[in-house]
PDB file of N, CA, C and O in Angstrom:
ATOM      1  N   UNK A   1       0.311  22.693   3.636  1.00  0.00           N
ATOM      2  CA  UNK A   1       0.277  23.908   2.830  1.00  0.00           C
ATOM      3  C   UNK A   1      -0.607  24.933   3.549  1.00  0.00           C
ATOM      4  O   UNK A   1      -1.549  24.361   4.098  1.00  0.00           O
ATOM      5  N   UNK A   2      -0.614  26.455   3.751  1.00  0.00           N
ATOM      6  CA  UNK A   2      -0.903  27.232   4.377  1.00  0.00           C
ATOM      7  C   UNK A   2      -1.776  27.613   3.399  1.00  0.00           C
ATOM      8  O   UNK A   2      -1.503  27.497   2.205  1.00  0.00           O
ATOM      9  N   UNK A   3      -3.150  28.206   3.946  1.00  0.00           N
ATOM     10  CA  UNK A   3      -4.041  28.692   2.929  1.00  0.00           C
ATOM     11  C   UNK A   3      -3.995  29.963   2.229  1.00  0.00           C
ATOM     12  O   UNK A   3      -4.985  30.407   1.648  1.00  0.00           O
ATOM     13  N   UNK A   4      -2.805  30.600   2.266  1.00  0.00           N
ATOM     14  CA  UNK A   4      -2.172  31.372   1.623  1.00  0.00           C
ATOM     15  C   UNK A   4      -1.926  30.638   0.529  1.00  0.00           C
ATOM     16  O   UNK A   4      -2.733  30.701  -0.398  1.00  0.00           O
ATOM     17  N   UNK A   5      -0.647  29.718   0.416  1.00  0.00           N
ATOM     18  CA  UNK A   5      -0.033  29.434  -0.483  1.00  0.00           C
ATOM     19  C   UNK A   5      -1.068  28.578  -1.512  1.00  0.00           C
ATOM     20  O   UNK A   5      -0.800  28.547  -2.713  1.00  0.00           O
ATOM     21  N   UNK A   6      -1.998  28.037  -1.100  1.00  0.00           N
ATOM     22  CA  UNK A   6      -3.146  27.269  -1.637  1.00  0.00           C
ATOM     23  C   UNK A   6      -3.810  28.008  -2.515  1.00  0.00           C
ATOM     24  O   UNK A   6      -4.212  27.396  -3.504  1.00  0.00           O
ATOM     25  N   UNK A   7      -4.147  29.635  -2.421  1.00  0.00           N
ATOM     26  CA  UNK A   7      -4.366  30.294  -2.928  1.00  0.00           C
ATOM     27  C   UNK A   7      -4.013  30.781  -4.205  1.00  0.00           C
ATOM     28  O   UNK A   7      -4.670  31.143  -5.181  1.00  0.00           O
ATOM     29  N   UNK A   8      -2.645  30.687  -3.918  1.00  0.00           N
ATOM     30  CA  UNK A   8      -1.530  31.310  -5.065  1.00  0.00           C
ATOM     31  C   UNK A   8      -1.334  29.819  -6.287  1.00  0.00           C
ATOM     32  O   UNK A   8      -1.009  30.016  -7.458  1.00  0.00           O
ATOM     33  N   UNK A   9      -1.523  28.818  -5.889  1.00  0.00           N
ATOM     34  CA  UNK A   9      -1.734  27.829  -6.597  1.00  0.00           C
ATOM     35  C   UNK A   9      -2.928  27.783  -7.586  1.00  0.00           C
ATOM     36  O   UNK A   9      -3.040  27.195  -8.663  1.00  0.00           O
ATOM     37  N   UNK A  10      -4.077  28.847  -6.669  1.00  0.00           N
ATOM     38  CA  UNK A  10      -5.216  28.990  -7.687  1.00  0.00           C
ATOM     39  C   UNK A  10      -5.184  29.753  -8.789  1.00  0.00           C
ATOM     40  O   UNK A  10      -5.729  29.650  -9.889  1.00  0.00           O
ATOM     41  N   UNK A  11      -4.170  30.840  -8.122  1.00  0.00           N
ATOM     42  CA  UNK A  11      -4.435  32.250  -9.091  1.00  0.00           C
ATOM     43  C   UNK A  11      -3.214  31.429  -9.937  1.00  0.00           C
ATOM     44  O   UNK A  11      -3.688  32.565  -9.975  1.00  0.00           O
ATOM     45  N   UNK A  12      -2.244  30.746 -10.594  1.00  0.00           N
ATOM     46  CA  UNK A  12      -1.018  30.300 -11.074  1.00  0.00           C
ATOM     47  C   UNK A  12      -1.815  29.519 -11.708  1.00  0.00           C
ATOM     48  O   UNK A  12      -1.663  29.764 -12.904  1.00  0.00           O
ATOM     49  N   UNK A  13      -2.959  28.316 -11.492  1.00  0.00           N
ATOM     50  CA  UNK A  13      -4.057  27.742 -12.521  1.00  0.00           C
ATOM     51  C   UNK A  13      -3.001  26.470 -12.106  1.00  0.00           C
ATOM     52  O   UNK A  13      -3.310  25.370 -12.564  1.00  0.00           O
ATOM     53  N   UNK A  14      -1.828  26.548 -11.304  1.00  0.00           N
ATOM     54  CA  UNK A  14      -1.349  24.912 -11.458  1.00  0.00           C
ATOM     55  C   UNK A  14      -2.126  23.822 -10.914  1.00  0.00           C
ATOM     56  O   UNK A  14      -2.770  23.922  -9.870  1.00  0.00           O
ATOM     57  N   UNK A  15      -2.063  22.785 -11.622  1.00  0.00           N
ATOM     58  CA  UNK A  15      -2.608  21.675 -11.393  1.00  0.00           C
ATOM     59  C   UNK A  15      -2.028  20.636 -10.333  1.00  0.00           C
ATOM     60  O   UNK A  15      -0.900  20.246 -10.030  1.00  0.00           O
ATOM     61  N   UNK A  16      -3.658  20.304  -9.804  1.00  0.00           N
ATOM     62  CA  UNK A  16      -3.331  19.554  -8.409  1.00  0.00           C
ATOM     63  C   UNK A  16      -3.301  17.724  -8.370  1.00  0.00           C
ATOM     64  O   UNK A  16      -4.367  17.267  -8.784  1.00  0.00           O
ATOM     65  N   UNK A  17      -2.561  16.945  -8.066  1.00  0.00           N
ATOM     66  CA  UNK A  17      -2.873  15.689  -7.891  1.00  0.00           C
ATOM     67  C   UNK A  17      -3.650  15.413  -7.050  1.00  0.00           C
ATOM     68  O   UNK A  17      -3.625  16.315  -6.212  1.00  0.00           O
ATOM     69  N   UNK A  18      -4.647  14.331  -6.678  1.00  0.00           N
ATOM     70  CA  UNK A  18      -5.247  13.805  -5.350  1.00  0.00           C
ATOM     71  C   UNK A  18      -5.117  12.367  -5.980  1.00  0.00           C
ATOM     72  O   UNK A  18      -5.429  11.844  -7.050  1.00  0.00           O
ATOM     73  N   UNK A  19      -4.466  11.949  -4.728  1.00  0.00           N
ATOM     74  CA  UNK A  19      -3.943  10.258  -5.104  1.00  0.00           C
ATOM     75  C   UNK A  19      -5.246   9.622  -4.279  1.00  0.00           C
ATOM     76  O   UNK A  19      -5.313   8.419  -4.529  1.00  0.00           O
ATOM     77  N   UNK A  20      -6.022   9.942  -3.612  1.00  0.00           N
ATOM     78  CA  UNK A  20      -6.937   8.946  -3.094  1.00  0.00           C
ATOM     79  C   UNK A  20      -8.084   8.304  -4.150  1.00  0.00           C
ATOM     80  O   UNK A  20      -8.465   8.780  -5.220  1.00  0.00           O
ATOM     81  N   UNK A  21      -8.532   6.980  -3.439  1.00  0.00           N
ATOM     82  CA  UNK A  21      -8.983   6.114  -4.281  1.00  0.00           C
ATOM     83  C   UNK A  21     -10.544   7.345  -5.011  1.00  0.00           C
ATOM     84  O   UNK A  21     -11.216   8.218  -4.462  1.00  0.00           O
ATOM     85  N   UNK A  22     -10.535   6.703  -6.606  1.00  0.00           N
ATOM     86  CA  UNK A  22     -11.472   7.295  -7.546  1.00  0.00           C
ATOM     87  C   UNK A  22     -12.905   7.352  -6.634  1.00  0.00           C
ATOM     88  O   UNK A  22     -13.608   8.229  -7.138  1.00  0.00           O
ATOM     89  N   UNK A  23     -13.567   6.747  -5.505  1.00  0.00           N
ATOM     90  CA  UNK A  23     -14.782   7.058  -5.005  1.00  0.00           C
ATOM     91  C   UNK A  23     -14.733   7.813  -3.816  1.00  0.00           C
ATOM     92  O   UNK A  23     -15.817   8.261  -3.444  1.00  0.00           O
ATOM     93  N   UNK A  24     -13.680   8.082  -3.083  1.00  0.00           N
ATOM     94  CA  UNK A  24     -13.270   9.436  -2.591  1.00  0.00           C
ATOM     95  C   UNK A  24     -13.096  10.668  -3.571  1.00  0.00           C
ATOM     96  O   UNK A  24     -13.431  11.830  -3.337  1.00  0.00           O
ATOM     97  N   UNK A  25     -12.749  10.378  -4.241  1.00  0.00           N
ATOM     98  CA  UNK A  25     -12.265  12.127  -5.499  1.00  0.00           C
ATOM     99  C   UNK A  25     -13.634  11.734  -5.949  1.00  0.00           C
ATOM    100  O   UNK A  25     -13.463  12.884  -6.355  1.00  0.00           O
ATOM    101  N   UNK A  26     -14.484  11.423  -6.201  1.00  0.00           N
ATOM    102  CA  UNK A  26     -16.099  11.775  -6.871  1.00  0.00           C
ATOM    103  C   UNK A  26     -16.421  12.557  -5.540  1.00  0.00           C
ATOM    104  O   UNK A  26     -16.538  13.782  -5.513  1.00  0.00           O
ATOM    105  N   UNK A  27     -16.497  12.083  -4.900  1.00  0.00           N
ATOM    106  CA  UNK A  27     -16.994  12.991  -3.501  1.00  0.00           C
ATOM    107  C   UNK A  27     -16.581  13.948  -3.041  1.00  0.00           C
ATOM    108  O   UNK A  27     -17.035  14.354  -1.971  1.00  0.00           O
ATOM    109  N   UNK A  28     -15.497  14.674  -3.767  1.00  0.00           N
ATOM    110  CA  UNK A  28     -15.121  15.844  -3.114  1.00  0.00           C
ATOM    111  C   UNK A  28     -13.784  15.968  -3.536  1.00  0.00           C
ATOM    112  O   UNK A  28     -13.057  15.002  -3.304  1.00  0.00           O
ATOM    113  N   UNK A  29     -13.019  17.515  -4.436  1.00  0.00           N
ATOM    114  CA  UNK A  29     -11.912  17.309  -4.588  1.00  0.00           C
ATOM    115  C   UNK A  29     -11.610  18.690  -4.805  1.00  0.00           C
ATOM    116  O   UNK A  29     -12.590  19.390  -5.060  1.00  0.00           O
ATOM    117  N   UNK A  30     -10.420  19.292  -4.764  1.00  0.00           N
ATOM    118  CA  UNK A  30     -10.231  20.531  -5.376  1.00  0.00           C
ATOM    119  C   UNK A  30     -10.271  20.837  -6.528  1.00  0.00           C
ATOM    120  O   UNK A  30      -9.562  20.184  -7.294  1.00  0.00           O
ATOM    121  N   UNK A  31     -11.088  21.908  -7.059  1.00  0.00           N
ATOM    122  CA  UNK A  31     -11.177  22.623  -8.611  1.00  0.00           C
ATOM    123  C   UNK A  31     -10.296  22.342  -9.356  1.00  0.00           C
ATOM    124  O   UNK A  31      -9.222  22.939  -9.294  1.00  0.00           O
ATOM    125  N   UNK A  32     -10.521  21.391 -10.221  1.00  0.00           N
ATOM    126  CA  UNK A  32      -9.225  20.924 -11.342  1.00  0.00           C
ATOM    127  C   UNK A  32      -8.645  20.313 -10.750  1.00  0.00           C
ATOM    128  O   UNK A  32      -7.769  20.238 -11.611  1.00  0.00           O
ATOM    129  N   UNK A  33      -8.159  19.564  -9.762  1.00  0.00           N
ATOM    130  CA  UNK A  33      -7.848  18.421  -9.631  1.00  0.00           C
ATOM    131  C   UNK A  33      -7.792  16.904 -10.083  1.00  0.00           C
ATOM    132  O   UNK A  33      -8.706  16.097  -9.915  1.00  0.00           O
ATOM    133  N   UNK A  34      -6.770  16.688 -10.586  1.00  0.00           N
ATOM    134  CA  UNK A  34      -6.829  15.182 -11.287  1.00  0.00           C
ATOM    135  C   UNK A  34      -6.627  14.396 -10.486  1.00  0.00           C
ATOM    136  O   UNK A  34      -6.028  14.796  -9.487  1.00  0.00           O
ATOM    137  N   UNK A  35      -7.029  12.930 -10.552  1.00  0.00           N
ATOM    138  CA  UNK A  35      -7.241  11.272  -9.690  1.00  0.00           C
ATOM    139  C   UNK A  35      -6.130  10.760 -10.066  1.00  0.00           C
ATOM    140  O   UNK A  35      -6.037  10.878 -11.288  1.00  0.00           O
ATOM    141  N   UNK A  36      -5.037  10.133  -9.514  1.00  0.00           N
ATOM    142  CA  UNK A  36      -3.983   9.585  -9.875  1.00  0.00           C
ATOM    143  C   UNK A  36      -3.643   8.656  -8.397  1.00  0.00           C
ATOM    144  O   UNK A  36      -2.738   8.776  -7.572  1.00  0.00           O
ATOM    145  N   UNK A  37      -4.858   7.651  -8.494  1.00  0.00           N
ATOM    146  CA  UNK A  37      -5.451   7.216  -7.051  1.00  0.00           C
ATOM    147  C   UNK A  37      -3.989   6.069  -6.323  1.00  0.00           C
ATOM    148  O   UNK A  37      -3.502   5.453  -7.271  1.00  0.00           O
ATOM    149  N   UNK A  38      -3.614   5.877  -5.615  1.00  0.00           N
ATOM    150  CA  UNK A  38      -2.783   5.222  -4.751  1.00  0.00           C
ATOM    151  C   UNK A  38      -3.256   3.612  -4.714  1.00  0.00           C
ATOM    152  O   UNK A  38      -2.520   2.627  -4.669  1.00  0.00           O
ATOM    153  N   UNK A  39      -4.748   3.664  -4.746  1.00  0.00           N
ATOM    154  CA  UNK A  39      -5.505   2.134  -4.510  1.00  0.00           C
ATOM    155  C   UNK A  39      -6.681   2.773  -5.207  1.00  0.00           C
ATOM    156  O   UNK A  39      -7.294   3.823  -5.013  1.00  0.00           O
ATOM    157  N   UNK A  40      -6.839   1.404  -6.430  1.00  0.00           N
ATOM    158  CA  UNK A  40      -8.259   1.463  -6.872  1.00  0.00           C
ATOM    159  C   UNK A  40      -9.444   1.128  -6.133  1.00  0.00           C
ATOM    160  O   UNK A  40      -9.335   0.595  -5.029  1.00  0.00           O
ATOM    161  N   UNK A  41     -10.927   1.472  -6.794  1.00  0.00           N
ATOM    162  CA  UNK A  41     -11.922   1.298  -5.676  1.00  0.00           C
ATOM    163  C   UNK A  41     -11.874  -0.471  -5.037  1.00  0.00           C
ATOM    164  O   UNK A  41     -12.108  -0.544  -3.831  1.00  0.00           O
ATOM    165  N   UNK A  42     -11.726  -1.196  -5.422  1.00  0.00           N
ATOM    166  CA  UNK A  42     -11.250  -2.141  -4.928  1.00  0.00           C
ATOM    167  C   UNK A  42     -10.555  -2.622  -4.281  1.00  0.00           C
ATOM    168  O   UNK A  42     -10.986  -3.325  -3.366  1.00  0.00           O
ATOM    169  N   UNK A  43      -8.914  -2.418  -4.516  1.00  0.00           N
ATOM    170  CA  UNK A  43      -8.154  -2.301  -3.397  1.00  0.00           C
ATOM    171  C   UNK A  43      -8.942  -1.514  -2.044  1.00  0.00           C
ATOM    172  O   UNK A  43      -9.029  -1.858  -0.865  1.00  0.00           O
ATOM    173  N   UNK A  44      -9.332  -0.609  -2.597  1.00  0.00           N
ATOM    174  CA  UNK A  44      -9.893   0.300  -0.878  1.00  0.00           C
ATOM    175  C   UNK A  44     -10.965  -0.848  -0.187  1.00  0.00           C
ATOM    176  O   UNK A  44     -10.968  -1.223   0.986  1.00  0.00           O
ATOM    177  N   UNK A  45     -11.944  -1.314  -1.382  1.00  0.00           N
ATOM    178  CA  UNK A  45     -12.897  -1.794  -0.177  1.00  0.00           C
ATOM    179  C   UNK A  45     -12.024  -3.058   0.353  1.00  0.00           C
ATOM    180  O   UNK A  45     -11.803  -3.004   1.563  1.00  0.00           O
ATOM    181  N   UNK A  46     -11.438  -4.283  -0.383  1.00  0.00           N
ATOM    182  CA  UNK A  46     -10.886  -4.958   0.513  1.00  0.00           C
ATOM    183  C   UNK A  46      -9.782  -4.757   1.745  1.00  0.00           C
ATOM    184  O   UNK A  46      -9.657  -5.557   2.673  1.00  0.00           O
ATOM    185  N   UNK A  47      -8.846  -3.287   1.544  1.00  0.00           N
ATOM    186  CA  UNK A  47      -8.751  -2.813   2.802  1.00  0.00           C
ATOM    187  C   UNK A  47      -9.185  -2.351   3.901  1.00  0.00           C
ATOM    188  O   UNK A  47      -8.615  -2.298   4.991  1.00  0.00           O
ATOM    189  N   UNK A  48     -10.579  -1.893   3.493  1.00  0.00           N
ATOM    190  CA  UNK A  48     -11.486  -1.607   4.492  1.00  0.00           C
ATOM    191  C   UNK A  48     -12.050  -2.982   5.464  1.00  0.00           C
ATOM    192  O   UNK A  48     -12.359  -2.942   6.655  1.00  0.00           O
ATOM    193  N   UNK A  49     -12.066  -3.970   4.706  1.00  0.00           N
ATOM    194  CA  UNK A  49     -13.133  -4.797   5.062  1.00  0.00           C
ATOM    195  C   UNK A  49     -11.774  -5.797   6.259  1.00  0.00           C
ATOM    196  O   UNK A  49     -12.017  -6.122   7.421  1.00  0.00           O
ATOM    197  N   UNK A  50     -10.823  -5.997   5.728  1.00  0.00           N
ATOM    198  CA  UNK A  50      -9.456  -6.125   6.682  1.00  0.00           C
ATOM    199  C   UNK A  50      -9.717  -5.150   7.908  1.00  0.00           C
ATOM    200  O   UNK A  50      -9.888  -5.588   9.045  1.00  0.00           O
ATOM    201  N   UNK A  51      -9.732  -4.145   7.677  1.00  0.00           N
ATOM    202  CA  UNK A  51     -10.050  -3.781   8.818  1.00  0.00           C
ATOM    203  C   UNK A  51     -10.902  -3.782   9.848  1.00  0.00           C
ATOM    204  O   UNK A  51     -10.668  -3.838  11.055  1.00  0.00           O
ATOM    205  N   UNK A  52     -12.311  -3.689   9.031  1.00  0.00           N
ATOM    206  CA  UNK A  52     -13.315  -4.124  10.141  1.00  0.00           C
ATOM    207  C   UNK A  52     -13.113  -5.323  10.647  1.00  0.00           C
ATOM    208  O   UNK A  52     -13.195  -5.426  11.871  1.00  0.00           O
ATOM    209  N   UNK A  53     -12.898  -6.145  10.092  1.00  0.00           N
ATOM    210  CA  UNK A  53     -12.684  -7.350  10.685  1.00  0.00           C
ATOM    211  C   UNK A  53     -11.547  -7.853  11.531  1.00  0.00           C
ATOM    212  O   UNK A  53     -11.643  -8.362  12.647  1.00  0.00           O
ATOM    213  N   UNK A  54     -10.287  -7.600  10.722  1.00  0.00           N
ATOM    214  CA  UNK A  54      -8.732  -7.897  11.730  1.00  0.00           C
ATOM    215  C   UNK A  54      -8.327  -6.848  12.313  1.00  0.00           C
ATOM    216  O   UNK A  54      -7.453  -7.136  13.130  1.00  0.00           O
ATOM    217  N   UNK A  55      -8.671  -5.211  12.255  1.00  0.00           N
ATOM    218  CA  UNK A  55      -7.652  -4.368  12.535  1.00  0.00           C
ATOM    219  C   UNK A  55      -6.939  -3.921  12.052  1.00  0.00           C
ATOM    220  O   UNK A  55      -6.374  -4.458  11.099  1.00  0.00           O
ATOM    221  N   UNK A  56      -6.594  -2.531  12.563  1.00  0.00           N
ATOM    222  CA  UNK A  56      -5.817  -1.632  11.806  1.00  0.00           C
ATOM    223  C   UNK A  56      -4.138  -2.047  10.981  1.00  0.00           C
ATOM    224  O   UNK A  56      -3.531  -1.418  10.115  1.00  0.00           O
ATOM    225  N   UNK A  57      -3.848  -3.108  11.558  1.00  0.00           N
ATOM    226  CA  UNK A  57      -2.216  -3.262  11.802  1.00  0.00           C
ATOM    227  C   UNK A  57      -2.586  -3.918  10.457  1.00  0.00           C
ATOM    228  O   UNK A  57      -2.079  -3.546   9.399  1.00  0.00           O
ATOM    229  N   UNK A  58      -3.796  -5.245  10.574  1.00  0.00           N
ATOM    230  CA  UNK A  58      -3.837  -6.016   9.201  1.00  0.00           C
ATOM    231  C   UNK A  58      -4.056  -4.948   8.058  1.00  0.00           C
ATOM    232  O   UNK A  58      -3.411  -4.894   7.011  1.00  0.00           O
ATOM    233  N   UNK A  59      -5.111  -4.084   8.454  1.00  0.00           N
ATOM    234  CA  UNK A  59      -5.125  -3.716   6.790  1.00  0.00           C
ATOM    235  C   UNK A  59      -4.050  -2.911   6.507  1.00  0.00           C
ATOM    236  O   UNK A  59      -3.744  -3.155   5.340  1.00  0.00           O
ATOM    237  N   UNK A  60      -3.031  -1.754   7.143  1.00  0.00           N
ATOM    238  CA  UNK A  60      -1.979  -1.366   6.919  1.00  0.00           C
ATOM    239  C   UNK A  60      -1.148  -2.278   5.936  1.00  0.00           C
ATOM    240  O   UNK A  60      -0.904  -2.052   4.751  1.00  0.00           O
ATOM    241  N   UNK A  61      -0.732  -3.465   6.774  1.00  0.00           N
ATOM    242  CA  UNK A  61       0.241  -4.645   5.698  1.00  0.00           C
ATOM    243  C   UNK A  61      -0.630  -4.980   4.739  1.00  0.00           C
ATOM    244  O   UNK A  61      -0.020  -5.065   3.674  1.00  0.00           O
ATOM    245  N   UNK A  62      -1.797  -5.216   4.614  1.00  0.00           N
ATOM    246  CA  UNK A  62      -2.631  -5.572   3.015  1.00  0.00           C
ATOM    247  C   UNK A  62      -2.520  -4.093   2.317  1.00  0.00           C
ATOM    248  O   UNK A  62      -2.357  -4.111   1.097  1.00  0.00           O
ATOM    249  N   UNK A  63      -2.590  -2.836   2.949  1.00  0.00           N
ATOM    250  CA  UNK A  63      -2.440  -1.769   1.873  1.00  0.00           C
ATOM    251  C   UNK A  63      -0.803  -1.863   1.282  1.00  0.00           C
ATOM    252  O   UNK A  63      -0.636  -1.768   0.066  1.00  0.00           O
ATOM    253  N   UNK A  64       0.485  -2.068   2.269  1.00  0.00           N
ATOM    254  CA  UNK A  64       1.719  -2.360   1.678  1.00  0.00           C
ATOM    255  C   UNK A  64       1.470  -3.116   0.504  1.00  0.00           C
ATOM    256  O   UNK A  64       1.358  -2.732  -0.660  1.00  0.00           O
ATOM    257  N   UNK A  65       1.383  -4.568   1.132  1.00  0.00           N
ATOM    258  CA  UNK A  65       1.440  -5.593   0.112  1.00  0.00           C
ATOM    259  C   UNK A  65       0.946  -5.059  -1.103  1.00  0.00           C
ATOM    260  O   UNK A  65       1.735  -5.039  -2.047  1.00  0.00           O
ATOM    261  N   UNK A  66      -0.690  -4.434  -1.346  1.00  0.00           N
ATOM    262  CA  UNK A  66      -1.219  -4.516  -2.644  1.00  0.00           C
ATOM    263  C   UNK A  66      -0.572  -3.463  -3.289  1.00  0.00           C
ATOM    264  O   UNK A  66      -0.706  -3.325  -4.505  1.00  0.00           O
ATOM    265  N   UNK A  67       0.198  -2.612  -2.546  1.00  0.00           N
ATOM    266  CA  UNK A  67       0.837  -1.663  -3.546  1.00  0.00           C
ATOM    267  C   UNK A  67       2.316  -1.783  -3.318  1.00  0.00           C
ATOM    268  O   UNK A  67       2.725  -0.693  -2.918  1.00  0.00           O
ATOM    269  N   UNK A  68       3.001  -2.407  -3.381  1.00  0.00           N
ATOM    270  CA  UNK A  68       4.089  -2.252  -3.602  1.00  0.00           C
ATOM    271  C   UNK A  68       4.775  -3.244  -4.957  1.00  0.00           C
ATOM    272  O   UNK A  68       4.066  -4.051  -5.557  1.00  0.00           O
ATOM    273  N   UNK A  69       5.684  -3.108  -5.170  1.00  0.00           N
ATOM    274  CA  UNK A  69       6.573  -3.452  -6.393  1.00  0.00           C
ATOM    275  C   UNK A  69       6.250  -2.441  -7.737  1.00  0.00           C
ATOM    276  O   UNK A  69       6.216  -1.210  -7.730  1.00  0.00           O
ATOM    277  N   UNK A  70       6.025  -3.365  -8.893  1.00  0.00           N
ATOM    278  CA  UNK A  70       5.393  -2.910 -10.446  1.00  0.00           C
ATOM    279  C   UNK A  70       3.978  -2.120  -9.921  1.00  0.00           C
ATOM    280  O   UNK A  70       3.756  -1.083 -10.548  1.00  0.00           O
ATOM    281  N   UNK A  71       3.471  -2.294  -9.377  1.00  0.00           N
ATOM    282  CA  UNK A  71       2.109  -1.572  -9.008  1.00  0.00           C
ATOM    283  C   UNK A  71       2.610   0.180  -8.288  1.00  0.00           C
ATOM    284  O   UNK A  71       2.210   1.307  -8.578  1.00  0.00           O
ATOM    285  N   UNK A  72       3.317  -0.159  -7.590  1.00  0.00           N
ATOM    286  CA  UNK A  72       3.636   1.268  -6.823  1.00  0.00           C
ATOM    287  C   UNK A  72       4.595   1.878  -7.589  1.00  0.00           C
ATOM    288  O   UNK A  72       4.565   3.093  -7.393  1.00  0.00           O
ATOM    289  N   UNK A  73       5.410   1.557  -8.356  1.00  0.00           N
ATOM    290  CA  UNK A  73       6.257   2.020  -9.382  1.00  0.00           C
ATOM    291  C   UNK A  73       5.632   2.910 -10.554  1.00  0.00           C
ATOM    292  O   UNK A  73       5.898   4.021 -11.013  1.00  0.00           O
ATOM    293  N   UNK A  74       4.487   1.722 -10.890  1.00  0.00           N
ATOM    294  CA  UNK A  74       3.397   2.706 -12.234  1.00  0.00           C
ATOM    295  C   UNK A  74       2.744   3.579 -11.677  1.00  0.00           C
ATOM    296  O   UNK A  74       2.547   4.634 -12.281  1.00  0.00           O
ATOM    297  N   UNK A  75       2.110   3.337 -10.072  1.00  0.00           N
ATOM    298  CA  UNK A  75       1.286   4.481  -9.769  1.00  0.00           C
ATOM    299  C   UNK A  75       2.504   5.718  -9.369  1.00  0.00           C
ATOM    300  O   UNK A  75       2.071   6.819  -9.709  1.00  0.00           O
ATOM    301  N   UNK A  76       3.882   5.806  -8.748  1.00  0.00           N
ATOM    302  CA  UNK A  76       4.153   6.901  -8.851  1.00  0.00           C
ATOM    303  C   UNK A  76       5.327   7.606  -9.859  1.00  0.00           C
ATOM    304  O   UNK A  76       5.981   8.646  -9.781  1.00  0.00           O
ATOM    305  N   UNK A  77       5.267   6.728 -10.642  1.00  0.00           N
ATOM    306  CA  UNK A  77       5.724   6.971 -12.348  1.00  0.00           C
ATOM    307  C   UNK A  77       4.800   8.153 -12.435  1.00  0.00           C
ATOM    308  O   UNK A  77       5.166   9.324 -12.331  1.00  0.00           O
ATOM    309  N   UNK A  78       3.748   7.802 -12.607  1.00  0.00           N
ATOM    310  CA  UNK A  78       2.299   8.498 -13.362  1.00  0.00           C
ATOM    311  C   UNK A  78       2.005   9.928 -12.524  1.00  0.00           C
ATOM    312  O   UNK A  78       1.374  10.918 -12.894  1.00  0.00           O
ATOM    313  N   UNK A  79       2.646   9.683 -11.356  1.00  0.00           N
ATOM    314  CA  UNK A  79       2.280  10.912 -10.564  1.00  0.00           C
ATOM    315  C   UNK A  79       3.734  11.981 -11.003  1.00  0.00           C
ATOM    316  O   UNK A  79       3.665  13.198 -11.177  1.00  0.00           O
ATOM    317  N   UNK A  80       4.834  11.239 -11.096  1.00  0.00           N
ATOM    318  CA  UNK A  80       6.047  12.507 -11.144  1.00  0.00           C
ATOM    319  C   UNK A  80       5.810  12.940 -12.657  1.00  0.00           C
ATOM    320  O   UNK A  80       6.193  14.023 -13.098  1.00  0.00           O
ATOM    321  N   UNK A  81       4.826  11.533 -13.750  1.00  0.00           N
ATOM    322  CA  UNK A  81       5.162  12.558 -15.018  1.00  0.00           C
ATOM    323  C   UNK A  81       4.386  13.540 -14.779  1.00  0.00           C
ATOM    324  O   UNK A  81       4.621  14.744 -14.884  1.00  0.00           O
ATOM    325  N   UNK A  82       3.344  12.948 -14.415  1.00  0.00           N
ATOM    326  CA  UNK A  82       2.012  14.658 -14.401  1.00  0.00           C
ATOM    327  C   UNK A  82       2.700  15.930 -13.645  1.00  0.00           C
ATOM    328  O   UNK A  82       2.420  17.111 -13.851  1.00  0.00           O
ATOM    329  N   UNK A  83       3.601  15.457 -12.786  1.00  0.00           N
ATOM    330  CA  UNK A  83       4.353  16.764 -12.002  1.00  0.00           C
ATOM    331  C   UNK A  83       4.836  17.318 -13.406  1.00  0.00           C
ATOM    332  O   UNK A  83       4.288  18.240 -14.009  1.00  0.00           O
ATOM    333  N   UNK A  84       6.201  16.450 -13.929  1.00  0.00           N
ATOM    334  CA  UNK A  84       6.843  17.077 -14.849  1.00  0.00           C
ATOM    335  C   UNK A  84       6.254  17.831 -16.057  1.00  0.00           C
ATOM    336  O   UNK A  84       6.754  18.825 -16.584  1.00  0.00           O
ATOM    337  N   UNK A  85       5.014  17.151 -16.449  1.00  0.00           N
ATOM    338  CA  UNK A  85       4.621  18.010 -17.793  1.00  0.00           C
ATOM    339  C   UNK A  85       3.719  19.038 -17.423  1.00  0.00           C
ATOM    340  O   UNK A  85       2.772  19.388 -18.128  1.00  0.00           O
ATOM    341  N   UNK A  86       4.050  19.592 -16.168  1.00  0.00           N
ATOM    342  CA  UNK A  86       2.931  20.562 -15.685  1.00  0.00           C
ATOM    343  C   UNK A  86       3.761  21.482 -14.459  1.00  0.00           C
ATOM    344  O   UNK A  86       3.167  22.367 -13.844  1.00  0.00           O
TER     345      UNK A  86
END
């Protein structure tokens, strides 16, 4: 998105998703921005910790694995309704 158009999103008041995990969005997020996180703080640290230890490739397939099926379905259920009612 061009910081033009980022702009016009401000002055319009529409509302922003940020899917990253809830202790990233405490730390920093855009004005009115809602958490509709991809991986809870948990999921993140045990992907992290895959990584320090095995590498990038492992924690990639542990981030698949922990989100996919019923899990990745509810998390982006939850993201297209918030699109839709907004």
């Amino acid at each position: 998105i061009e910081p033009e158009q980022l702009i016009q999103h401000f002055i319009e008041d529409r509302p922003f998703i940020d899917v990253r995990a809830n202790i990233e969005f405490i730390e920093g997020c855009l004005p009115g921005a809602l958490n509709f996180p991809i991986l809870t703080d948990e999921e993140r640290a045990k992907i992290g910790k895959v990584y320090k230890q095995h590498g990038q490739e492992k924690a990639i397939n542990l981030g698949y694995k922990i989100v996919s099926g019923e899990v990745k379905d509810q998390r982006v259920t939850s993201w297209i309704k918030q699109i839709k009612d907004n």
